[in-house]
LOKEVEX-275719 format. One record per residue: residue number from 0; residue in one letter; chain; x, y, z of N, C-alpha, C, O in turn. Coordinates in steps of 0.001 Angstrom, whole numbers. Example, Ala and Ser with C-alpha at 12.3 -4.5 7.8 and 13.67 -1.06 7.14 Angstrom:
REM LOKEVEX-275719
{n:0&res:A&chain:A&n.px:13190&n.py:-5690&n.pz:7800&ca.px:12300&ca.py:-4500&ca.pz:7800&c.px:13200&c.py:-3300&c.pz:7800&o.px:14236&o.py:-3319&o.pz:8465} $
{n:1&res:S&chain:A&n.px:12850&n.py:-2250&n.pz:7080&ca.px:13670&ca.py:-1060&ca.pz:7140&c.px:12900&c.py:30&c.pz:7870&o.px:13409&o.py:1138&o.pz:8039} $
***
This chain:
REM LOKEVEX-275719
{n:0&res:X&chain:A&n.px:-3976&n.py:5800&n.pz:16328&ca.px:-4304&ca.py:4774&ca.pz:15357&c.px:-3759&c.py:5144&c.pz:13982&o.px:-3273&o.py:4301&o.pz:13229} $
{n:1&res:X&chain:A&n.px:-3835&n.py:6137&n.pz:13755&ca.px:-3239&ca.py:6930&ca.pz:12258&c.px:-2297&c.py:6512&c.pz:12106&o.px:-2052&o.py:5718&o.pz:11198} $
{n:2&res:X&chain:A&n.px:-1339&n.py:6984&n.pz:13086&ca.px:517&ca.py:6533&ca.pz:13096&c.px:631&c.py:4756&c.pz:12876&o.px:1559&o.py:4280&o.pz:12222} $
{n:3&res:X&chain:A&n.px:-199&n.py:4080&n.pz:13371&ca.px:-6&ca.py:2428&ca.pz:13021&c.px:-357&c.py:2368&c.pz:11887&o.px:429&o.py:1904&o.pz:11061} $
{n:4&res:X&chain:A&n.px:-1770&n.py:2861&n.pz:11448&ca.px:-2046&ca.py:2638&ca.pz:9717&c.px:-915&c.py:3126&c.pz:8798&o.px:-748&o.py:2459&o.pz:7776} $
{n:5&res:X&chain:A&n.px:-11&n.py:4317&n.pz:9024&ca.px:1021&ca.py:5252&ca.pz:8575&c.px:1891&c.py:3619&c.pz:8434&o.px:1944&o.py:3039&o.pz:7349} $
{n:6&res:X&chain:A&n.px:2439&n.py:3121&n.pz:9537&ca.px:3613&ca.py:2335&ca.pz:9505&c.px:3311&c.py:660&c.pz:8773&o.px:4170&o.py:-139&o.pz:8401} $
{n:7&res:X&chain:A&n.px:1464&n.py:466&n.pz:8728&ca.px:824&ca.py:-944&ca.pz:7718&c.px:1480&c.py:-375&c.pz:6234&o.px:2492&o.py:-862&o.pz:5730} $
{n:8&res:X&chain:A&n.px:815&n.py:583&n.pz:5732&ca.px:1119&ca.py:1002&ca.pz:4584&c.px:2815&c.py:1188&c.pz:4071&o.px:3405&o.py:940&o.pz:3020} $
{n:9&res:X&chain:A&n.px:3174&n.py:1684&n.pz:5232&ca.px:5089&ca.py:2033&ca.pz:4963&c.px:5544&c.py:766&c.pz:4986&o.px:6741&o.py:792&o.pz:4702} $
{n:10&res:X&chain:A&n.px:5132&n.py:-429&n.pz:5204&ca.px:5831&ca.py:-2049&ca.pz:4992&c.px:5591&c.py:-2331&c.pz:4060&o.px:6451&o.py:-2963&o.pz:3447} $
{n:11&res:X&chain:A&n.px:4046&n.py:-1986&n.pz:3260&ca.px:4158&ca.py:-2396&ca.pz:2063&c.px:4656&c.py:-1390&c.pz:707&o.px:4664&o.py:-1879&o.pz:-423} $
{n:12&res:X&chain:A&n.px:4944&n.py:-376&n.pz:873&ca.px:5509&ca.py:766&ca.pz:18&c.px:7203&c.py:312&c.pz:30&o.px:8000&o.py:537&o.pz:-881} $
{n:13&res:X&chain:A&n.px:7528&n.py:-482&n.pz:1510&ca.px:9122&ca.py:-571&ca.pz:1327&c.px:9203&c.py:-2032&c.pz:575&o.px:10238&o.py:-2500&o.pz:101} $
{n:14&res:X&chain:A&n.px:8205&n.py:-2518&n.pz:562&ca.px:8557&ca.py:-4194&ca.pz:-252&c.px:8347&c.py:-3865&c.pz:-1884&o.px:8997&o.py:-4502&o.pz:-2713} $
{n:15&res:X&chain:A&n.px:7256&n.py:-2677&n.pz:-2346&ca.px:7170&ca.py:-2431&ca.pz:-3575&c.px:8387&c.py:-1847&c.pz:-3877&o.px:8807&o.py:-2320&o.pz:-4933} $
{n:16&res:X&chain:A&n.px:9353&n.py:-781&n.pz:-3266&ca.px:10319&ca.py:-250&ca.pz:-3569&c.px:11590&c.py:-1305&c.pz:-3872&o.px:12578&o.py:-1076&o.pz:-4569} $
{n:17&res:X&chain:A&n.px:11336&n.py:-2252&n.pz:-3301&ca.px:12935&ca.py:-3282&ca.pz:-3345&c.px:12088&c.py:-4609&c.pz:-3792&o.px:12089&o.py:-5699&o.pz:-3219} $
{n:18&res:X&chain:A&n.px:11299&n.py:-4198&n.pz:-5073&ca.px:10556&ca.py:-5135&ca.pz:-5646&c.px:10372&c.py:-6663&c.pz:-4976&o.px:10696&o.py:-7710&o.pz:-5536} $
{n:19&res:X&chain:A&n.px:9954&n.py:-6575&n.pz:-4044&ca.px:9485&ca.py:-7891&ca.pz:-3469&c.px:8175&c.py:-8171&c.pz:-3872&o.px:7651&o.py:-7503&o.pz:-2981} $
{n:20&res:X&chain:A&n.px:7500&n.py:-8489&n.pz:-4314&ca.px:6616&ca.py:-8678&ca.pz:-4839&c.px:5891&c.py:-10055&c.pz:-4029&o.px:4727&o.py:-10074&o.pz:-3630} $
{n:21&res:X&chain:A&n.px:6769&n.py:-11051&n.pz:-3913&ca.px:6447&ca.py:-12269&ca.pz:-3445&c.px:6062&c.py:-12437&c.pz:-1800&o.px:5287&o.py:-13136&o.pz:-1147} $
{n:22&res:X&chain:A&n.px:6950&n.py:-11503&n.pz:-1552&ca.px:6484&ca.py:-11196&ca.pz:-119&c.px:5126&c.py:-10622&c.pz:304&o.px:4332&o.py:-11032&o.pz:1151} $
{n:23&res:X&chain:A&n.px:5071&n.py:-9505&n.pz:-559&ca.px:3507&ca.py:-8390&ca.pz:-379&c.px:2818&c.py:-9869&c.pz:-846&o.px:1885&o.py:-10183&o.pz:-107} $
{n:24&res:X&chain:A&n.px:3032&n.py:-10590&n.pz:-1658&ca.px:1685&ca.py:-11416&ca.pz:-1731&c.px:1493&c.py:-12597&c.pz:-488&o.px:400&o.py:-13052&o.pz:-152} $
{n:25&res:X&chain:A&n.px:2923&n.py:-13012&n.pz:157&ca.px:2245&ca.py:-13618&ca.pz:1174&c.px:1837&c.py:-12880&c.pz:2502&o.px:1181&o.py:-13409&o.pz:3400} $
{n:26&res:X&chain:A&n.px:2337&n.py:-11521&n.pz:2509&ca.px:1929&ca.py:-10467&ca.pz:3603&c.px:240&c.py:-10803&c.pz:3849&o.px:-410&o.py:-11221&o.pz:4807} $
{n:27&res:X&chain:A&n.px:-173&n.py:-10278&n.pz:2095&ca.px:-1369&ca.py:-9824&ca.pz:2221&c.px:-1689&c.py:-11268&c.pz:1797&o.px:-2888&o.py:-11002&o.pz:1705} $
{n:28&res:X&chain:A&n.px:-1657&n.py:-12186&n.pz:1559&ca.px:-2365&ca.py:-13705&ca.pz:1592&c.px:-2832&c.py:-13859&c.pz:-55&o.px:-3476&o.py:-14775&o.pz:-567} $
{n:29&res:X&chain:A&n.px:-2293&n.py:-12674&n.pz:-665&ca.px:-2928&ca.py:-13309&ca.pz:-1929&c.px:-3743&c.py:-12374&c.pz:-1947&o.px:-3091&o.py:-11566&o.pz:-2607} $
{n:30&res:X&chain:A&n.px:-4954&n.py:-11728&n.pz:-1651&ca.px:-6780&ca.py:-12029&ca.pz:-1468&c.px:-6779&c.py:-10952&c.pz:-2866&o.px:-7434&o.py:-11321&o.pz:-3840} $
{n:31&res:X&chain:A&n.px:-6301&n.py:-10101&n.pz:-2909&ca.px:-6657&ca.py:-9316&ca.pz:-3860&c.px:-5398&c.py:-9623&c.pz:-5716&o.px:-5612&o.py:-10188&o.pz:-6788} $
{n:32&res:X&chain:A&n.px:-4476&n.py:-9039&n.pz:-5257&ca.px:-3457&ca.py:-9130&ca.pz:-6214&c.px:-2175&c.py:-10260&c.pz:-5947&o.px:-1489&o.py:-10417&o.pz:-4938} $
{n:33&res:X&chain:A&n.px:-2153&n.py:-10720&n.pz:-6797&ca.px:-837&ca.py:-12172&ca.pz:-6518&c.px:178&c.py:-11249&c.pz:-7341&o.px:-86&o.py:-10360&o.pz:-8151} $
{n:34&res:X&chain:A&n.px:1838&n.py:-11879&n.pz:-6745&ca.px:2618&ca.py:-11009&ca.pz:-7535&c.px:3033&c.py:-10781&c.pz:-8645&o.px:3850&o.py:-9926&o.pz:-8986} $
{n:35&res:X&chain:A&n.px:2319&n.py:-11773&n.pz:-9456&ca.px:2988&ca.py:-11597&ca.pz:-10831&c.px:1854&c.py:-10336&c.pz:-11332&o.px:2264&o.py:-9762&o.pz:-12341} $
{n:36&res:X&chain:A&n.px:824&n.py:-9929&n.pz:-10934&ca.px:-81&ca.py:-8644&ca.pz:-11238&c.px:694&c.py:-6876&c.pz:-10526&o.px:753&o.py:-5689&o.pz:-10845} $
{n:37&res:X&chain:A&n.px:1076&n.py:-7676&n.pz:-9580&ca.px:1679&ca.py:-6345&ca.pz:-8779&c.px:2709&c.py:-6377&c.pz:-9163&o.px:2975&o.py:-5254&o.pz:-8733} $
{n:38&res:X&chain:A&n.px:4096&n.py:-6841&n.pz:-9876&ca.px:5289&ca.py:-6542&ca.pz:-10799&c.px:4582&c.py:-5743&c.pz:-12096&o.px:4804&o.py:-4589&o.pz:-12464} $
{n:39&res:X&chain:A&n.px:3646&n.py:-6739&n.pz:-12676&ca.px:3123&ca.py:-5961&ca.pz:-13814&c.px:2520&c.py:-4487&c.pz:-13449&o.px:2748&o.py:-3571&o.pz:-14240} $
{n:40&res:X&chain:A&n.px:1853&n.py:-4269&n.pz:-12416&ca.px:1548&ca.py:-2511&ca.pz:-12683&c.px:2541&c.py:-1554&c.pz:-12606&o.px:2624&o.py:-477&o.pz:-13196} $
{n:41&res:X&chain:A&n.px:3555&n.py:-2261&n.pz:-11524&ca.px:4681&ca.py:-1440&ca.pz:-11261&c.px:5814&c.py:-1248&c.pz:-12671&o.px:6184&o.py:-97&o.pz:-12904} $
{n:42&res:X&chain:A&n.px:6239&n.py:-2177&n.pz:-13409&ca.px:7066&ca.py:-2521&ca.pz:-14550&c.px:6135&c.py:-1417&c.pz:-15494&o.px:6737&o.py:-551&o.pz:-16129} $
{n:43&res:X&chain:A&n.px:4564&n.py:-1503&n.pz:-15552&ca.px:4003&ca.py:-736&ca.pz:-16515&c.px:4168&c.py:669&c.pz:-16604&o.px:4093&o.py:1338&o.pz:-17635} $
{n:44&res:X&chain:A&n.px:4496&n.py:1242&n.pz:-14971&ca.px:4440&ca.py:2207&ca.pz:-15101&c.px:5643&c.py:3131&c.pz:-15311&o.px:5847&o.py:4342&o.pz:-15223} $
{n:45&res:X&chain:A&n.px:6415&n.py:1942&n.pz:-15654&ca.px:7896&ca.py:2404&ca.pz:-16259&c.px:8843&c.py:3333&c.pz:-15279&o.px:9717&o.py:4067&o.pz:-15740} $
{n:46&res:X&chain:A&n.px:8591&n.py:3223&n.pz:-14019&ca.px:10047&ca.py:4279&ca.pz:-13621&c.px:10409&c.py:3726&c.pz:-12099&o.px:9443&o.py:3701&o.pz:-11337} $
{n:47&res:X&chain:A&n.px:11311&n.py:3409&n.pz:-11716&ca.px:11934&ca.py:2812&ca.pz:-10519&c.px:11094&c.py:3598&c.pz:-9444&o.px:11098&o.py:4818&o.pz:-9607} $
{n:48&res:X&chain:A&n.px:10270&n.py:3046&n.pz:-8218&ca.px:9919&ca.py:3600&ca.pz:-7167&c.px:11223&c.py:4340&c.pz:-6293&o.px:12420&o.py:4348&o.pz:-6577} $
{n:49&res:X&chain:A&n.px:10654&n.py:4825&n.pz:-5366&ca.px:11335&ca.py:5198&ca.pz:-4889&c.px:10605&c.py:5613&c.pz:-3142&o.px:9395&o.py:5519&o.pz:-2937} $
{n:50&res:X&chain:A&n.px:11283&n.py:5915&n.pz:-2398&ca.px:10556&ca.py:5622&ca.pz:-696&c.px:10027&c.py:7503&c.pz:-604&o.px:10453&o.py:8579&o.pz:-1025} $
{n:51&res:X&chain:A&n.px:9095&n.py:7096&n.pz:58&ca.px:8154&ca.py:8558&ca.pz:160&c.px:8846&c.py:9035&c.pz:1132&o.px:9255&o.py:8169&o.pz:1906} $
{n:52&res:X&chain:A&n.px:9294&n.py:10717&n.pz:1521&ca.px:9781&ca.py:11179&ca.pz:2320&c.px:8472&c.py:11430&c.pz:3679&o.px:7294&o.py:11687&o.pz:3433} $
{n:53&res:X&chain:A&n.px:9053&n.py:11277&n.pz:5059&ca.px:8513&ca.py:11029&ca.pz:5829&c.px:6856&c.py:12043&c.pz:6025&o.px:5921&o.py:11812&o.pz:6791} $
{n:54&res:X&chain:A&n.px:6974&n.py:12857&n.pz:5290&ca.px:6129&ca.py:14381&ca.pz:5491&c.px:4811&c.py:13872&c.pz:4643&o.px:3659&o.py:14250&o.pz:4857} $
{n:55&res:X&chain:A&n.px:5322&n.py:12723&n.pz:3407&ca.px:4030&ca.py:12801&ca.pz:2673&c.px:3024&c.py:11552&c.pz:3028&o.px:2206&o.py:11054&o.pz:2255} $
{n:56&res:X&chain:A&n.px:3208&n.py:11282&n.pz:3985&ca.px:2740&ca.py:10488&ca.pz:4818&c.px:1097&c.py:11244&c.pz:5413&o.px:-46&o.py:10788&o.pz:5402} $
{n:57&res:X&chain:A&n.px:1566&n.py:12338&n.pz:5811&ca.px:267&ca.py:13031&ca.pz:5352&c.px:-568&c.py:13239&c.pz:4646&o.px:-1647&o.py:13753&o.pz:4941} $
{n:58&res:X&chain:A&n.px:-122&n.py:12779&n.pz:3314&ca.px:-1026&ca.py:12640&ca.pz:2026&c.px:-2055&c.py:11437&c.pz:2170&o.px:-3128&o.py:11231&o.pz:1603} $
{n:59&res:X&chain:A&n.px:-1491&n.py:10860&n.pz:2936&ca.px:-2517&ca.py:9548&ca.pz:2967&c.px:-3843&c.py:9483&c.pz:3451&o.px:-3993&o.py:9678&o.pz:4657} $
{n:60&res:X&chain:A&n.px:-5127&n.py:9179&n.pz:2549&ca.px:-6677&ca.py:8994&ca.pz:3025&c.px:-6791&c.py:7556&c.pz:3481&o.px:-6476&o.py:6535&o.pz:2870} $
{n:61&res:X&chain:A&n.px:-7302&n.py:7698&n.pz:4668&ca.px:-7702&ca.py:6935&ca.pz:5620&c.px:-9013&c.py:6864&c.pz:6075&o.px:-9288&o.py:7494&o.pz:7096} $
{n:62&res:X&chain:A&n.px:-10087&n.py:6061&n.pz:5375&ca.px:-11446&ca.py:5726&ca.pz:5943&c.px:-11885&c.py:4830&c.pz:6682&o.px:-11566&o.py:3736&o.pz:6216} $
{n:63&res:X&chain:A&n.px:-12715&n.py:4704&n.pz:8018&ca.px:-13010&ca.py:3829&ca.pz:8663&c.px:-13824&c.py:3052&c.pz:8242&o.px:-14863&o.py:3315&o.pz:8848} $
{n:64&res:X&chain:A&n.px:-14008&n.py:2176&n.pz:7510&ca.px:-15260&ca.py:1010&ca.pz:7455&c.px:-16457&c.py:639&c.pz:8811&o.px:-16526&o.py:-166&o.pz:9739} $
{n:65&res:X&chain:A&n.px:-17325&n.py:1815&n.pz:8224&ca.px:-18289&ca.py:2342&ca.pz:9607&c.px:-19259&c.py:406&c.pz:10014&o.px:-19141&o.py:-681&o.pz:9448} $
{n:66&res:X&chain:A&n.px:-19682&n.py:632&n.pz:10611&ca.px:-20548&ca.py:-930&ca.pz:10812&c.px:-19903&c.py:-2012&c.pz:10402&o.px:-20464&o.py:-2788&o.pz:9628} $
{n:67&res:X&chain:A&n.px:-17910&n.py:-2365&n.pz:11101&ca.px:-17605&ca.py:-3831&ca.pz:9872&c.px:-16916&c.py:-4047&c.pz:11390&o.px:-16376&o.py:-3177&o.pz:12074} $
{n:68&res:X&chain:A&n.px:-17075&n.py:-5287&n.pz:11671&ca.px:-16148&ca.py:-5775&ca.pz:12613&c.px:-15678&c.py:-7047&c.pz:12279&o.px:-16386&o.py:-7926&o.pz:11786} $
{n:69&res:X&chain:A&n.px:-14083&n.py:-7192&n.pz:12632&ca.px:-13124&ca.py:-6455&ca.pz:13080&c.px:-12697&c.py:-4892&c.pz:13018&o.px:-13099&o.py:-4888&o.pz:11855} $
{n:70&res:X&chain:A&n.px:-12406&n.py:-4029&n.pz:13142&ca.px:-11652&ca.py:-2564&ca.pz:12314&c.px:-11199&c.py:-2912&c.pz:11891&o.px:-10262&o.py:-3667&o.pz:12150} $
{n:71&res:X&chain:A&n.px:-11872&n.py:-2328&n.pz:10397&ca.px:-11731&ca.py:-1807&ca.pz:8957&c.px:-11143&c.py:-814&c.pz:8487&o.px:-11687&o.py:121&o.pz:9076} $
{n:72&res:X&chain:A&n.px:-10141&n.py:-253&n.pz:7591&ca.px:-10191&ca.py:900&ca.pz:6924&c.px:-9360&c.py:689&c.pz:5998&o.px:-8567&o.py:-215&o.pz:5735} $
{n:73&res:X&chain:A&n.px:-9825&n.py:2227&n.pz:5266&ca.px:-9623&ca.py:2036&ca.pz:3402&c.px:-8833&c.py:2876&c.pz:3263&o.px:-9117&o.py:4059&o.pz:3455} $
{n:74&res:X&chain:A&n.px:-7376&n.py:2373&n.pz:2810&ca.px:-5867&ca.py:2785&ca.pz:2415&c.px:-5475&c.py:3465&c.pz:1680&o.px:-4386&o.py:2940&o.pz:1444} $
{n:75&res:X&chain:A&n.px:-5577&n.py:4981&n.pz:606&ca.px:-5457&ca.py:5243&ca.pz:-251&c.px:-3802&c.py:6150&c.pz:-110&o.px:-3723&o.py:7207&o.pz:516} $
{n:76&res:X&chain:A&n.px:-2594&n.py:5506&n.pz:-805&ca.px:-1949&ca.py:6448&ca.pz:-885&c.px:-763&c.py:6549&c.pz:-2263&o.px:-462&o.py:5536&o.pz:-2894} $
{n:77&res:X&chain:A&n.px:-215&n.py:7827&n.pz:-2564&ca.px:645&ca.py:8216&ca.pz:-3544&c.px:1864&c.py:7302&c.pz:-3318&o.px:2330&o.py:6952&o.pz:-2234} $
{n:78&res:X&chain:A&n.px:2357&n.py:6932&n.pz:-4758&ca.px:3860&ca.py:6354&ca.pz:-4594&c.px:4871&c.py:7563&c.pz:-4960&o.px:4532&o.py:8671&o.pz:-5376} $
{n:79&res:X&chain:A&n.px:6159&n.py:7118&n.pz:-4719&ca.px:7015&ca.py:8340&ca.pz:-5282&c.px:7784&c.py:7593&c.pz:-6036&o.px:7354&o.py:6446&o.pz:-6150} $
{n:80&res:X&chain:A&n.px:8979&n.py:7861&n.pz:-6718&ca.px:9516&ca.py:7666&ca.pz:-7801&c.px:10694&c.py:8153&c.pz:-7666&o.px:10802&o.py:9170&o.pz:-6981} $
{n:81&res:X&chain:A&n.px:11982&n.py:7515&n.pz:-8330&ca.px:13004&ca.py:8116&ca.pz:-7949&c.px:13472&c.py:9528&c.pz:-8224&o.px:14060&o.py:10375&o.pz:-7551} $
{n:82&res:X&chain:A&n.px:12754&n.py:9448&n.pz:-10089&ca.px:13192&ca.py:11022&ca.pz:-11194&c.px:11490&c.py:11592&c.pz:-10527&o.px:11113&o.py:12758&o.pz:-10416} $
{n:83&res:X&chain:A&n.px:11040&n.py:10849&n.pz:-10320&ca.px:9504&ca.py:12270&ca.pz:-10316&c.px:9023&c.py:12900&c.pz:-8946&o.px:8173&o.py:13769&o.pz:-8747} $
{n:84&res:X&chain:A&n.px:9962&n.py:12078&n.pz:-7910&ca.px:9599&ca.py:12554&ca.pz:-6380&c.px:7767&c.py:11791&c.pz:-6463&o.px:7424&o.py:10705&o.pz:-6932} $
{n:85&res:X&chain:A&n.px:6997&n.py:12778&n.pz:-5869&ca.px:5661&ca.py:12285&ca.pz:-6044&c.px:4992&c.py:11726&c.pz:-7540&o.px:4923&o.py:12392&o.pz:-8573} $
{n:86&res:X&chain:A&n.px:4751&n.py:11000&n.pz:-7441&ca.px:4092&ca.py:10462&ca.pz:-9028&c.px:2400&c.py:10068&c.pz:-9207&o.px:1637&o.py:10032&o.pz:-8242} $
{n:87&res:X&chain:A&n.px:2022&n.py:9814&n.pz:-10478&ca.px:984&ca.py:9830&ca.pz:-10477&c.px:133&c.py:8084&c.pz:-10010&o.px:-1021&o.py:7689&o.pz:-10181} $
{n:88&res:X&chain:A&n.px:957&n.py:7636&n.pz:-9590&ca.px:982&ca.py:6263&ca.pz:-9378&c.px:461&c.py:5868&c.pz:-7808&o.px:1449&o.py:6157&o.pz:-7133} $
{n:89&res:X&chain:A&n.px:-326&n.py:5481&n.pz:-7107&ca.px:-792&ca.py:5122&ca.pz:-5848&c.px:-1655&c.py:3828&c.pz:-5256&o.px:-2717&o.py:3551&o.pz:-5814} $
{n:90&res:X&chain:A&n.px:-1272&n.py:3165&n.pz:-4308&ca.px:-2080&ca.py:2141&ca.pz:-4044&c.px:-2844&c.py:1878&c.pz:-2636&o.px:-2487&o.py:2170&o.pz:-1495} $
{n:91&res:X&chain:A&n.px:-4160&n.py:1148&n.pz:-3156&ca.px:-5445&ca.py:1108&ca.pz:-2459&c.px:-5153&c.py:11&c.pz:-1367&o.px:-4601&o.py:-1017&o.pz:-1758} $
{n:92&res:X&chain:A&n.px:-5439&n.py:121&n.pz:-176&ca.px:-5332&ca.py:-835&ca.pz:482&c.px:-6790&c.py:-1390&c.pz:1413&o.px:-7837&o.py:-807&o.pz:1132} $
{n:93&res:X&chain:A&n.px:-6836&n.py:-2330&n.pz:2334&ca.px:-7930&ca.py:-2701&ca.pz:3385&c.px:-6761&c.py:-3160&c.pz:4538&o.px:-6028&o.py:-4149&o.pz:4546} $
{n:94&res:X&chain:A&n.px:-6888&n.py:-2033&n.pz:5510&ca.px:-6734&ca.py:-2895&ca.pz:6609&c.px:-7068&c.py:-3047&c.pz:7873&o.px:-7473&o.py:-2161&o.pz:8626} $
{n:95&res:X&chain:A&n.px:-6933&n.py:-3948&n.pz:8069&ca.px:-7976&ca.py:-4577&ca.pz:9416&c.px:-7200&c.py:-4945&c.pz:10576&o.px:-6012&o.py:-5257&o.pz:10503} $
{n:96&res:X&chain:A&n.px:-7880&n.py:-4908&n.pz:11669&ca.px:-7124&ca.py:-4769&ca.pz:12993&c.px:-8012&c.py:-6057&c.pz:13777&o.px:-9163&o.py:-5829&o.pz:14147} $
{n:97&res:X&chain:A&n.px:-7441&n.py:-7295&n.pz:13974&ca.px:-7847&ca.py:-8390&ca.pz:14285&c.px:-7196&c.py:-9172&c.pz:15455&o.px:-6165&o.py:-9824&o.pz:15291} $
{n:98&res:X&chain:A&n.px:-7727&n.py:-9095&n.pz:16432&ca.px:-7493&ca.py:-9546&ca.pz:18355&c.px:-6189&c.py:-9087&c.pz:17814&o.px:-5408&o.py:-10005&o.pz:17564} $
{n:99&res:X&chain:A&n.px:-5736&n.py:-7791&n.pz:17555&ca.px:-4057&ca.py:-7115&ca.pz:18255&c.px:-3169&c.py:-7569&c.pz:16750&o.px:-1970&o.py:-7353&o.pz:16569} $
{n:100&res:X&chain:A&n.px:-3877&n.py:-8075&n.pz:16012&ca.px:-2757&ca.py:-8107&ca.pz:14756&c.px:-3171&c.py:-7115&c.pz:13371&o.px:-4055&o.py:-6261&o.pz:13295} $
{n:101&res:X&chain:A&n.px:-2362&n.py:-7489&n.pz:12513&ca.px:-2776&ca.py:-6367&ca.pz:11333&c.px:-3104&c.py:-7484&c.pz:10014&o.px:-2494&o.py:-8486&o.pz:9642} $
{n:102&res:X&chain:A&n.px:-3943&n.py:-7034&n.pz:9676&ca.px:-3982&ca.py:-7926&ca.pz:8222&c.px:-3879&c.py:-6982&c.pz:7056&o.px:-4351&o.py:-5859&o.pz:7239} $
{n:103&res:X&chain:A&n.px:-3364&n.py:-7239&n.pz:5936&ca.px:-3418&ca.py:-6184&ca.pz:5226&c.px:-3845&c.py:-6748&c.pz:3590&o.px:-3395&o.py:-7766&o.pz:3065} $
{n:104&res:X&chain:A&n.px:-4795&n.py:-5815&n.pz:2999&ca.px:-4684&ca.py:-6452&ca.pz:1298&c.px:-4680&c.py:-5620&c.pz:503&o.px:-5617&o.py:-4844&o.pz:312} $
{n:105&res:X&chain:A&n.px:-3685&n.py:-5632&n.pz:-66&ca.px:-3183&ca.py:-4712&ca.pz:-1103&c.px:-4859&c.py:-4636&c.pz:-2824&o.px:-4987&o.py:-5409&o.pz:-3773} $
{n:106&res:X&chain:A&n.px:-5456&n.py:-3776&n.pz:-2561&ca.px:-6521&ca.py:-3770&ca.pz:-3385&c.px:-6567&c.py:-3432&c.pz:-5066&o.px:-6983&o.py:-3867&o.pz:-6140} $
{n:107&res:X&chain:A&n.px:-5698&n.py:-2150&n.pz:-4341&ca.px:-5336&ca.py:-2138&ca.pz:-6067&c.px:-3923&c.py:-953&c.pz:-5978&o.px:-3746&o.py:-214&o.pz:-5011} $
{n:108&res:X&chain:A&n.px:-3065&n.py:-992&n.pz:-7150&ca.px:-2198&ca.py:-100&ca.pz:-7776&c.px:-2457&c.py:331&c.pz:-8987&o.px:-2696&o.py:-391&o.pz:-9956} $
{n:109&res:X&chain:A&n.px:-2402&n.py:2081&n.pz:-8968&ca.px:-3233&ca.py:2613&ca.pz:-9862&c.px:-2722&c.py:4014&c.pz:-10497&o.px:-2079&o.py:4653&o.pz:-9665} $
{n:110&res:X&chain:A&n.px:-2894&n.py:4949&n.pz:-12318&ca.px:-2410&ca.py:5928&ca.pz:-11778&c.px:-3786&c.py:6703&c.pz:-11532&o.px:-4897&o.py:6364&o.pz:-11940} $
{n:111&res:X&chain:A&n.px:-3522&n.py:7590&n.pz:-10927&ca.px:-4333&ca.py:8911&ca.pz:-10680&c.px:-5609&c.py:9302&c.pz:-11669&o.px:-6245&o.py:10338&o.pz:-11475} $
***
């Protein structure tokens, strides 16, 4: 189950990297951040993303949302950056596992 949450999160880390913005918002439906909020944290934090190397994928906290049905869990991971490699920059996710599909909502982008 790890390795699927690993690859929810890596779709939306590759749409923040090639600034799609419009997409992550119809991915995730809107529910939390629309894209003109998710350009703005990213633009704020002033430095071109960049794609996490496959290893720090491990960095990622993963909580189960105990008593919630459908499966639940809570997304927390580091962005990287092109000049800073790991940065202080990371985003919160929810995602849920619903009859065999994935839903995903981007909760928040944040630094450290």
């Amino acid at each position: 189950m790890y390795e699927e949450l690993q690859q929810q999160a890596a779709s939306i880390i590759q749409l923040l990297v090639h600034s799609k913005f419009e997409a992550i918002e119809q991915l995730t439906k809107g529910v939390r951040l629309p894209a003109d909020q998710i350009q703005y944290a990213i633009e704020q934090y002033g430095r071109k993303l960049g794609s996490p190397p496959v290893e720090a994928f491990e960095l990622m906290d993963v909580i189960k949302v105990q008593g919630h049905e459908p499966q639940t869990w809570s997304v927390n991971m580091p962005l990287w950056t092109e000049d800073e490699g790991r940065s202080d920059l990371s985003i919160e996710l929810t995602v849920i596992k619903k009859e065999g599909d994935w839903l995903i909502e981007l909760d928040d982008i944040h630094v450290l």
